[in-house]
C-alpha positions as CSV (number, residue, x, y, z in Angstrom):
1,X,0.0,0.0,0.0
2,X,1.2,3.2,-0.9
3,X,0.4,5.0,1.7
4,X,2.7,2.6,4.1
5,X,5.3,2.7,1.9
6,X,5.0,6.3,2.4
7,X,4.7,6.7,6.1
8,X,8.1,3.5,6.5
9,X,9.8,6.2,4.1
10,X,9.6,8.8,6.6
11,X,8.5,7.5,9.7
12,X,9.4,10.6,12.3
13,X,7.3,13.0,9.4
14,X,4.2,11.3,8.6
15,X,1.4,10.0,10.7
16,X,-1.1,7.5,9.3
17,X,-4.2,6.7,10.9
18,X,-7.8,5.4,9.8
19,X,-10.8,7.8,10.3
20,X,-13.5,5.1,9.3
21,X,-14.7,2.8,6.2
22,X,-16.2,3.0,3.6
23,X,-19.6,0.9,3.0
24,X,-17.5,-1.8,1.8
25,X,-15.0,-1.7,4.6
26,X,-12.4,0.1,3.1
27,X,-10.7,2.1,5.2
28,X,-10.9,5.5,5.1
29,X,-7.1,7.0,5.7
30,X,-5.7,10.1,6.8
31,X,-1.9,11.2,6.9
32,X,-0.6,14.1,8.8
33,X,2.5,16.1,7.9
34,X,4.1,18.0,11.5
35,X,3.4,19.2,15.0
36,X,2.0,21.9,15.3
37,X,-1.2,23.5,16.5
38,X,-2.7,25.4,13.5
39,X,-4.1,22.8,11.2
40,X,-5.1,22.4,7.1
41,X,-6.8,19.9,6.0
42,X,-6.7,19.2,2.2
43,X,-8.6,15.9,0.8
44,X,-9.8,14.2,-2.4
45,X,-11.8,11.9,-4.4
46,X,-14.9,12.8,-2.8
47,X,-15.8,11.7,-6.2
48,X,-15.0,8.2,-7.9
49,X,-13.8,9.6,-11.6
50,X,-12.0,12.4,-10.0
51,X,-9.4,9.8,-8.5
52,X,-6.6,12.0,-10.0
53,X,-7.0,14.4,-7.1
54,X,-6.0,11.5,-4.4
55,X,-2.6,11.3,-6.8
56,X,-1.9,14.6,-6.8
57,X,-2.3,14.9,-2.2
58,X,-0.4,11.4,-2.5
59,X,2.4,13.1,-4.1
60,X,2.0,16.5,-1.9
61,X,2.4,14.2,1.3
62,X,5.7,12.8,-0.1
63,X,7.0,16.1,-0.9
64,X,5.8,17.9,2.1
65,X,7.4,15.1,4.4
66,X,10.4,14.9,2.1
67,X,11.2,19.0,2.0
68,X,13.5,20.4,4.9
69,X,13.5,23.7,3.2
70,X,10.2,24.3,5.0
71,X,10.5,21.9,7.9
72,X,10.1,25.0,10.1
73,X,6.4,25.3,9.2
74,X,5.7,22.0,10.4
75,X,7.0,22.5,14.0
76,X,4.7,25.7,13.9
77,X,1.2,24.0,12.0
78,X,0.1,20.3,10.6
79,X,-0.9,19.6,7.0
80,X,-3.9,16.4,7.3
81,X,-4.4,14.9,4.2
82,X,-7.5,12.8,3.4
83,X,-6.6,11.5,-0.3
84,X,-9.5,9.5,-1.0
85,X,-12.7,9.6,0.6
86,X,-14.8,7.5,-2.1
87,X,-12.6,4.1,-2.1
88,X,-15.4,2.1,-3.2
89,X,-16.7,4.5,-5.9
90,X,-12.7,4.7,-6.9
91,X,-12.7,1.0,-7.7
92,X,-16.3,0.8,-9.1
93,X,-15.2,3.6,-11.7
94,X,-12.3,1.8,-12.7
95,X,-13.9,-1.4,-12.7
96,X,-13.1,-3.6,-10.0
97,X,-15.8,-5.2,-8.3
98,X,-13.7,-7.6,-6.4
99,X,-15.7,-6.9,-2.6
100,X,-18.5,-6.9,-3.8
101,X,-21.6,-9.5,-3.7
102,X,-23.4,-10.4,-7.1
103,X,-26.8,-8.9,-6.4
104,X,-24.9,-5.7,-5.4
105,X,-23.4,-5.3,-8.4
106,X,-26.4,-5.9,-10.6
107,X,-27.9,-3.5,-8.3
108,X,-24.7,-0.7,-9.1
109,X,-25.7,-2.2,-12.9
110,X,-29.2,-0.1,-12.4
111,X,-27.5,2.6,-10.7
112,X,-25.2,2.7,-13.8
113,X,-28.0,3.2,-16.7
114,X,-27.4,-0.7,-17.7
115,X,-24.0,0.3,-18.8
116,X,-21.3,-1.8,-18.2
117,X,-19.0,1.0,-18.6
118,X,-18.6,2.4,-15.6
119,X,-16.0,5.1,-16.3
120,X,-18.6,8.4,-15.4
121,X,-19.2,6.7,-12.0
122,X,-18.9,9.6,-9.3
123,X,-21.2,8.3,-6.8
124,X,-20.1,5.9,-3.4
125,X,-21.2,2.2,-3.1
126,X,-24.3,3.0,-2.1
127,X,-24.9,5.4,-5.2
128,X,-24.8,8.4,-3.1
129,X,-22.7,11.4,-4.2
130,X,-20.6,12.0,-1.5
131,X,-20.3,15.7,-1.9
132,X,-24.2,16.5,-1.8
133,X,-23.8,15.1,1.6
134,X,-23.5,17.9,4.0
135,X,-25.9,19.7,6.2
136,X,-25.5,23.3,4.9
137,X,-28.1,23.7,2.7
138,X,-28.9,20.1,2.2
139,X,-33.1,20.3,2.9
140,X,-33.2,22.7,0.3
141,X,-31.2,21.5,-2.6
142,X,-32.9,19.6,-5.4
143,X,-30.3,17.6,-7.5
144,X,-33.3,16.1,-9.4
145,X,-32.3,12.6,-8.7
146,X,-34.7,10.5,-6.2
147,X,-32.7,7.2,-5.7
148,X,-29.6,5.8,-5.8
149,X,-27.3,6.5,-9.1
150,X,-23.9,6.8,-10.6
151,X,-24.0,10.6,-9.8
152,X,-26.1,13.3,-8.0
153,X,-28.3,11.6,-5.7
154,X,-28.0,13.5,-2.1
155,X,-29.1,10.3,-0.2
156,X,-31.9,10.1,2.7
157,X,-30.5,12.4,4.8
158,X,-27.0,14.8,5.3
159,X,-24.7,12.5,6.4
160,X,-26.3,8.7,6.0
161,X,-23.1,7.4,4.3
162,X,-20.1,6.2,6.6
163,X,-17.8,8.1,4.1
164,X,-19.1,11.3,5.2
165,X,-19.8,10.9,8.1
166,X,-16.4,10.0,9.2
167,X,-14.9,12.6,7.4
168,X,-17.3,15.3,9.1
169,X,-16.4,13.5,12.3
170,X,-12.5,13.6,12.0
171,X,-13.1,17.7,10.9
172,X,-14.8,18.4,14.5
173,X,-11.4,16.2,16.4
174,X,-8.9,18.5,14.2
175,X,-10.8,21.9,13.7
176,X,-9.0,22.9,10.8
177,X,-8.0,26.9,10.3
178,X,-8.1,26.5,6.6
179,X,-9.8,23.6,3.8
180,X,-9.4,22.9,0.5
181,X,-11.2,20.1,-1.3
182,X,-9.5,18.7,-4.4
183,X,-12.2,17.8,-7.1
184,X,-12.0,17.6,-11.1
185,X,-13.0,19.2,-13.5
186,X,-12.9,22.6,-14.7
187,X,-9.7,24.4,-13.6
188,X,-11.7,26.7,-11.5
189,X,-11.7,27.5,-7.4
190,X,-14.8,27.4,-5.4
191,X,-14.7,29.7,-2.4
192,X,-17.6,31.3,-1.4
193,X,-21.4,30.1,0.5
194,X,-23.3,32.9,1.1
195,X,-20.5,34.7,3.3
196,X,-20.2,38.3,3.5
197,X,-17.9,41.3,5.2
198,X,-14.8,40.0,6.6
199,X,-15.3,36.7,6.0
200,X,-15.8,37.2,2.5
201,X,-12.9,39.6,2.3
202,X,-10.8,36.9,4.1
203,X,-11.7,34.2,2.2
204,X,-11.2,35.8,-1.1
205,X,-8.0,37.1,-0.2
206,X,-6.7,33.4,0.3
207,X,-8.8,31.9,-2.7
208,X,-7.1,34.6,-4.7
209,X,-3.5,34.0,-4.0
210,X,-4.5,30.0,-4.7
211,X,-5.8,31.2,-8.3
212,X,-2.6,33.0,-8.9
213,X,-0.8,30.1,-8.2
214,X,-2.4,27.3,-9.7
215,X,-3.5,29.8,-12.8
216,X,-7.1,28.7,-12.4
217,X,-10.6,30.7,-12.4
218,X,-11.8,31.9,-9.6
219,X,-15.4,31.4,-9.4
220,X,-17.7,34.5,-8.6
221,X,-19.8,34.7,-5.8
222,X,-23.3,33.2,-6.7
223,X,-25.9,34.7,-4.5
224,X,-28.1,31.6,-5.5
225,X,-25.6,29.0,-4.9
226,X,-26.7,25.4,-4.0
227,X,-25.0,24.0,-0.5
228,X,-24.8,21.0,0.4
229,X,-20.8,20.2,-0.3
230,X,-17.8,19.8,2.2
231,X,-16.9,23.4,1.1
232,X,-20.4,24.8,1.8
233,X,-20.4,22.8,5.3
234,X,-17.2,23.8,6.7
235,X,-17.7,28.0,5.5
236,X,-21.0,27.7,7.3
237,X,-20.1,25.7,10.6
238,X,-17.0,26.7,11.2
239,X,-16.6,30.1,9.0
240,X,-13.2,29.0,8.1
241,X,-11.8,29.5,4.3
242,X,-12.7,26.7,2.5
243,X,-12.8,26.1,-1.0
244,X,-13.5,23.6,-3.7
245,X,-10.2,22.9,-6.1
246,X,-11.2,21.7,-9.5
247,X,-8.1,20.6,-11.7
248,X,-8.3,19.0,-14.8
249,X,-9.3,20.6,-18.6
250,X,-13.1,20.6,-19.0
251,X,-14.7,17.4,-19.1
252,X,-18.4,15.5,-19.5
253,X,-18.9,12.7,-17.2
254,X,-15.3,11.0,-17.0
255,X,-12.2,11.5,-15.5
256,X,-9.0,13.7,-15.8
257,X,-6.6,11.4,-18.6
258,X,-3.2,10.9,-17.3
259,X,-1.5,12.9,-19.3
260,X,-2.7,16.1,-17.6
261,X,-1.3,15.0,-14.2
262,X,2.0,16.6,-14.9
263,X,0.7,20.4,-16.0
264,X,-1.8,19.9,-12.8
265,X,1.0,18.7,-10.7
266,X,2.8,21.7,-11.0
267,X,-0.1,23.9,-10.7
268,X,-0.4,22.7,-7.5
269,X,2.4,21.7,-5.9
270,X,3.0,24.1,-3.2
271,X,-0.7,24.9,-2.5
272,X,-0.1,22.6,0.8
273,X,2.6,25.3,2.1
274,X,0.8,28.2,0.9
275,X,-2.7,27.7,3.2
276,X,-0.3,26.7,5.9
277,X,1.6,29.7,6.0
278,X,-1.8,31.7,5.9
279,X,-3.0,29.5,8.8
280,X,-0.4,30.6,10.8
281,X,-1.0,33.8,9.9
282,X,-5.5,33.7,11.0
283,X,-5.8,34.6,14.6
């Protein structure tokens, strides 16, 4: 597993540790970089296709641990990583059905539109889409999807699926200072949930210097914007800046090809330093 690779690699920088499972009892893993007390928490693959995201914080985490250049920032704060939150979507998407029971996987068939190809699967195991999980805004948004399906279905309630629910769990133990959620596609940073004054002014400031690096859009403020995302939930619960990262060229329904890792890896590279230093820098 990479990830222990990664931690016997560098065993006095990086800290592994399960927050949960997933509904087909993966586990759910997080890895923290340093010591210190002000904490950013990044994470991916909310999404099954967008399981490019959980190789671009794998390869963060190995540079992060690996850079004593900035070692100093990591006595001072802690950089949590959380590269894949949809494991069993991951593995549905690329099509590997190996844990799961027959009459599940003709029920993921239906999910799927009767296609056998599974390749635009963004939903969990369950067919619920992770990131319409989340309390803010939740009652209100309508995603037009009433059951379980490859994408878009917000599930019975905020919160039903372990995936979520763990992650929302592990947020309240580390109460991080700043968020950003890796997502595909778009090249575009999501930033702002109805906040306003400081907040906003904060939060914009930080999204802003993100955009600059990473040469993406940055979204404008919608005032009729529909919650229900990580992003949303953490502006709105804990009023910390939060946003949504979307790499990858513009895409339909499938994920990021490989040969954009490269031009996105270096778009993003230092994005894990950059919110630290401005955590250590919020009151």
């Amino acid at each position: 597993h990479d990830l222990v690779l990664l931690q016997s690699r560098y065993p006095d920088k990086i800290f592994l540790c399960s927050i949960g499972k997933s509904v087909y009892g993966r586990e759910l893993y997080a890895v923290r970089i340093g010591t210190g007390k002000k904490v950013i928490l990044l994470s991916g693959a909310h999404h099954a296709r967008e399981w490019m995201t959980s190789m671009l914080l794998m390869k963060m985490a190995a540079l992060y641990a690996a850079d004593s250049n900035e070692a100093p920032l990591l006595d001072a704060g802690t950089i949590w990583i959380v590269p894949m939150v949809n494991p069993d979507g991951v593995a549905i998407q690329q099509g590997d059905f190996t844990d799961i029971p027959w009459k599940e996987r003709i029920g993921l068939w239906k999910m799927n539109h009767l296609s056998f190809s599974f390749t635009k699967w963004k939903a969990n195991g369950r067919g619920v889409d992770l990131n319409r999980q989340y309390p803010a805004g939740w009652m209100e948004i309508n995603t037009g999807i009433q059951r379980p399906s490859y994408q878009f279905y917000k599930g019975k309630s905020p919160l039903s699926e372990p995936e979520t629910e763990a992650l929302a769990e592990f947020t309240k133990i580390i109460r991080p200072a700043i968020s950003a959620a890796y997502h595909s596609t778009g090249q575009e940073i999501f930033w702002h949930y109805r906040t306003h004054g400081l907040q906003k002014e904060r939060d914009y400031r930080i999204a802003k210097m993100v955009a600059e690096r990473t040469g993406y859009r940055l979204s404008k403020p919608d005032k009729h914007a529909v919650g229900s995302g990580f992003t949303d939930w953490l502006i709105e619960e804990y009023k910390i800046p939060a946003m949504t990262i979307e790499i990858g060229t513009e895409r339909e329904n499938t994920e990021v090809p490989l040969r954009e890792f490269e031009a996105e890896w270096k778009a993003n590279r230092d994005i894990g330093w950059i919110l630290l230093k401005e955590a250590l820098r919020l009151r």
